[in-house]
N, C-alpha and C positions, 0 to 999 in steps of 0.2 A: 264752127270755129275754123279761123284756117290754117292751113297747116302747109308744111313747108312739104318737099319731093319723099321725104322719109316717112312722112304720115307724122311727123312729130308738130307740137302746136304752136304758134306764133303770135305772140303778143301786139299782132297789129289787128287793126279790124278791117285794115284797106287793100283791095287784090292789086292793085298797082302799088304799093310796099314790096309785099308778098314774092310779086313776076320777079320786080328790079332784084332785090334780094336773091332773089334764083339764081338767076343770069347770073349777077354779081360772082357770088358762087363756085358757078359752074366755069367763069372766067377763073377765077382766083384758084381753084383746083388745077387751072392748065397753066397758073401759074403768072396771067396776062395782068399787066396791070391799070390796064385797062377795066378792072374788076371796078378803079375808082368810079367811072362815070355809073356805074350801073346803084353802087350803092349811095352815091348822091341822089340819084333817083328816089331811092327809096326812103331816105330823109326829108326828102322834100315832099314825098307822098306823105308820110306820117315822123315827123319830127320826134314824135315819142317811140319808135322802133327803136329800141338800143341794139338791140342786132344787125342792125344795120351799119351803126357806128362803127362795131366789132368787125366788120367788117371791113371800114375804111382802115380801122388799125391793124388790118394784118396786109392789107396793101402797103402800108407805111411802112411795117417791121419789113415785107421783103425787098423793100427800096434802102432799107437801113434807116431811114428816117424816123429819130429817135421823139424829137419834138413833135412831126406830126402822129404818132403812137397817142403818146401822152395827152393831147387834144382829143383827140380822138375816144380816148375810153376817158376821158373827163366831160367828152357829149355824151358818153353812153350811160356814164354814172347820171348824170342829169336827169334822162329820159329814163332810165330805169326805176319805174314805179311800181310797175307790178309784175316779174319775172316768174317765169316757171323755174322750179327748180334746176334745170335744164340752160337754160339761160342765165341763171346764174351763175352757174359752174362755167358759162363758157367765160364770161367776165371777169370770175374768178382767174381765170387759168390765165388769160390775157393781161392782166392786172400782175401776177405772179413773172410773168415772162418779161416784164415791160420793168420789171425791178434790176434787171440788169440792165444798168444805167453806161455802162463804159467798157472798156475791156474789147474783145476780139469775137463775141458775139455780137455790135454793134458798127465794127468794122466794114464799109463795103465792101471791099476786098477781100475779107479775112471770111470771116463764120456767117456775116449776117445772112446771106443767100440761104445758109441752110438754117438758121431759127426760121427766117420767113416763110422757107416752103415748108416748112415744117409745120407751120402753123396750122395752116388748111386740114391736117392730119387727121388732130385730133375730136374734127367733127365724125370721124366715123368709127372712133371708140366707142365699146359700151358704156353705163356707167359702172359700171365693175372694174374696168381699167381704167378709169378717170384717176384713183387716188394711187396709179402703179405709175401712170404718165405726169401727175405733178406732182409726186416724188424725185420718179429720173430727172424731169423738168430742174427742179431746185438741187438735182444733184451735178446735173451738168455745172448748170450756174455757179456751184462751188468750187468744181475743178477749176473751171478756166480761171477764176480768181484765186486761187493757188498758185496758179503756173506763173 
C-alpha cells in the first residue's frame, strides 16, 4: 500500500499522486502557494485522490479564495469513494471550516491568513485531538459571528 511520509496510508495506487502530494505538502507547510502546481499534479496523476483536492483547498482558504475552496472539496467529495477513516476526518474538518461563508475569517486582510495557515496544522494532530480541534474549529467560527 502506499503511504504518505508518516507511514499513514493513501487512497491512491499511483507513486506519482503519492511524490506530487508530498511536495504539495511540504510546500503548503511552509506556507508557499505554490503547493497549487504540485497538487494539480497529483490530480492529474489520479483524478480519484481526494487528498489531493484537500489540498488545493487549503491553498485556496490561504489565498482567502472562498469559491475556489468550495470547488475544490466538491472535486474531493466526488473522488471520494473509498476513504480511510483518516481521510475522512480530514474532509470532514475542511468541509466544517469552508462553512464559514463570510465574515472576517474570509477577509484577505482580516483572519483569512490565519484560517489558512492554520489549516496545514491539523495534519499533525492525533486522532484524540481531532474532536478537541473541530470543536474549537466551530467554536471560533461562532465568536467571530457574534462580534
Amino acid at each position: 500500500m502506499i503511504a504518505d511520509d508518516y507511514g499513514n496510508p493513501l487512497t491512491t495506487t499511483s507513486s506519482a499522486a503519492r511524490d506530487a502530494y508530498i511536495a504539495g505538502y511540504r510546500l503548503l507547510f511552509m506556507t508557499c502557494p505554490e503547493a497549487d502546481t504540485e497538487f494539480a499534479r497529483a490530480t492529474e496523476a489520479d483524478p480519484g485522490f481526494a487528498l489531493a483536492y484537500l489540498g488545493t483547498a487549503q491553498v485556496a482558504a490561504m489565498r482567502g479564495d472562498f469559491s475556489a475552496v468550495q470547488a475544490s472539496l466538491a472535486a474531493a467529495k466526488a473522488a471520494a469513494v473509498q476513504l480511510s477513516d483518516r481521510e475522512e476526518s480530514h474532509l470532514d474538518f475542511l468541509k466544517r471550516c469552508s462553512q464559514v461563508k463570510s465574515g472576517p475569517l474570509w477577509r484577505p486582510h482580516a483572519h483569512t491568513s490565519t484560517l489558512g495557515h492554520a489549516m496545514p496544522l491539523y495534519l499533525m494532530f492525533t486522532d484524540q485531538s481531532w474532536a478537541l480541534l473541530a470543536r474549537r474549529a466551530r467554536q471560533a467560527a461562532s465568536a467571530v459571528r457574534l462580534r
